[in-house]
N, C-alpha and C positions, 0 to 999 in steps of 0.2 A: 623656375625659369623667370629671368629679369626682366625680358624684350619685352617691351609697347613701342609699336610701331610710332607713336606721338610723342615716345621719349626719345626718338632714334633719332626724331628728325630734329628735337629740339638741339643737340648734339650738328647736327649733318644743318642746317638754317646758321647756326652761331659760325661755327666755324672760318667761312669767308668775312667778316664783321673782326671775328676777334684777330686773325690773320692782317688784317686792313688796318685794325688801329694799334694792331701792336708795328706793325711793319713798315708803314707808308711811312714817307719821308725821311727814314733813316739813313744815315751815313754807309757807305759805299764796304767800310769799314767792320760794321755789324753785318751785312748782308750777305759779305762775303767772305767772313769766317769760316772757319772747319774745326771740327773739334776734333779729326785727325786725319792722316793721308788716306783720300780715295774716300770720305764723310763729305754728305753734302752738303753745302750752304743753304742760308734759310731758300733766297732765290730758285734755288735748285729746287729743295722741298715745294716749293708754291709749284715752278712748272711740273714736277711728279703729281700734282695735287690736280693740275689743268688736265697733263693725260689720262689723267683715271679718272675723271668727269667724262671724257671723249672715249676711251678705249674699254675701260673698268667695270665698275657697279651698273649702271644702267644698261647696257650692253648686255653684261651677263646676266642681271634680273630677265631683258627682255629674253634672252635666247633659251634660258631657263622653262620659261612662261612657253613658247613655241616648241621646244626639242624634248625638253623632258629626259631622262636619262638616257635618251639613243643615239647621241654623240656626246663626248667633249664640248666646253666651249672652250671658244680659241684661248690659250695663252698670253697673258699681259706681259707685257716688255716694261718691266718697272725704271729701263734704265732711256728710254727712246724720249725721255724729255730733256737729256742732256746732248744729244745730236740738233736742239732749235736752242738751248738755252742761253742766247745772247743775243737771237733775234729782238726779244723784247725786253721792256725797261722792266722793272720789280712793279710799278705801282701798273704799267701795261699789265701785266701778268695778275697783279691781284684783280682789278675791274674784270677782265676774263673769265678767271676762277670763277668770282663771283656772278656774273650773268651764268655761265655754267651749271654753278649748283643750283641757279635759283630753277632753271631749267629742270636737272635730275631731280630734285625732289618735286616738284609739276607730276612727272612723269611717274616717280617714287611712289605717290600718292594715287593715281591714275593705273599704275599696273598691280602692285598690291595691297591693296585696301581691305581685304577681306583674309581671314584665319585660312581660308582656302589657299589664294594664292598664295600665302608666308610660308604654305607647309608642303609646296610643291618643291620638288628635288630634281636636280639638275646632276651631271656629269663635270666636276673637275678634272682638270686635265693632271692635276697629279694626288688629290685628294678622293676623288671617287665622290660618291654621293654625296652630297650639298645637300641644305634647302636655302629656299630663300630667304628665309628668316636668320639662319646664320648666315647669309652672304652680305645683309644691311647689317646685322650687330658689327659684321667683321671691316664693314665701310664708316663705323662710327669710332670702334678700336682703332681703324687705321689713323681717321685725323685725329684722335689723340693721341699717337705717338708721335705725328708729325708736330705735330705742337709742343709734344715734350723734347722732342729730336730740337725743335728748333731754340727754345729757351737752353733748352743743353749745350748747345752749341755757341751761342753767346756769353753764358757764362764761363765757360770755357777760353773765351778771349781774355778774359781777366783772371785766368787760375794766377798766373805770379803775379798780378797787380795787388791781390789782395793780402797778400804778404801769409802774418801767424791766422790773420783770420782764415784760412783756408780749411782750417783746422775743427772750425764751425759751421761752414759751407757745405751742406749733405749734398747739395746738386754736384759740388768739385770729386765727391766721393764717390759716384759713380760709373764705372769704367769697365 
């Protein structure tokens, strides 16, 4: 097994940082590419990233931590960040995020700190038995696919700008 909880967070801390400097102040342009119908934009990916700060990982660690397998925890609505997502600006939304996580991993650190709590198992609502220790590996997996989702999706803006080099472009090969 690979999990340290200190490696988690180093992953789950970067995150908002690398999201900020790759993203702030970009043209309207990159932000709100798609790299196909019904794919999100990076914008998009950031408020999916604010929901599951609010609705997500700490929620379910905490209820976890209280229920134990004698309920479900509730069901994430991976898509209910697209019913607010134009209330706010991109660089609104990264500050957000970022107060956010600084917040979850606080809490992160605060509810499981100990082998005890990481090996306490919970009820998914469609997976069954959890522990906590995969429910943070799986919140560290998440923001690195969103970060691959999102470089994917801007590279993606220039597949025909790049002409025969596409043809050396492994991120264009992907599909």
């Amino acid at each position: 097994m690979n999990f340290k909880l200190d490696e988690a967070i180093e992953i789950l801390e970067r995150t908002p940082r690398t999201l900020a400097s790759f993203l702030s102040g970009m043209s309207k342009g990159w932000l709100s590419c798609r790299e196909g119908e019904g794919a999100w934009n990076a914008d998009e990916v950031v408020g999916h990233l604010i929901e599951g700060e609010k609705s997500n990982w700490i929620p379910r660690l905490a209820f976890i931590l209280a229920e134990g397998e004698t309920k479900p925890f509730p069901a994430f609505d991976r898509y209910a960040h697209l019913a607010t997502a134009s209330e706010m600006t991109t660089e609104r939304k990264l500050e957000t995020f970022a107060a956010l996580r600084a917040d979850s991993i606080a809490r992160l650190r605060a509810l499981a700190s100990s082998e005890e709590a990481l090996e306490r198992t919970g009820a998914h609502p469609a997976f069954g038995t959890v522990k906590v220790r995969e429910l943070v590996s799986a919140w560290v997996v998440h923001d690195l696919t969103h970060l691959s989702q999102i470089v994917r999706t801007m590279a993606e803006r220039y597949r025909t700008d790049v002409g025969p080099w596409a043809a050396y472009l492994g991120i264009l090969h992907r599909k």
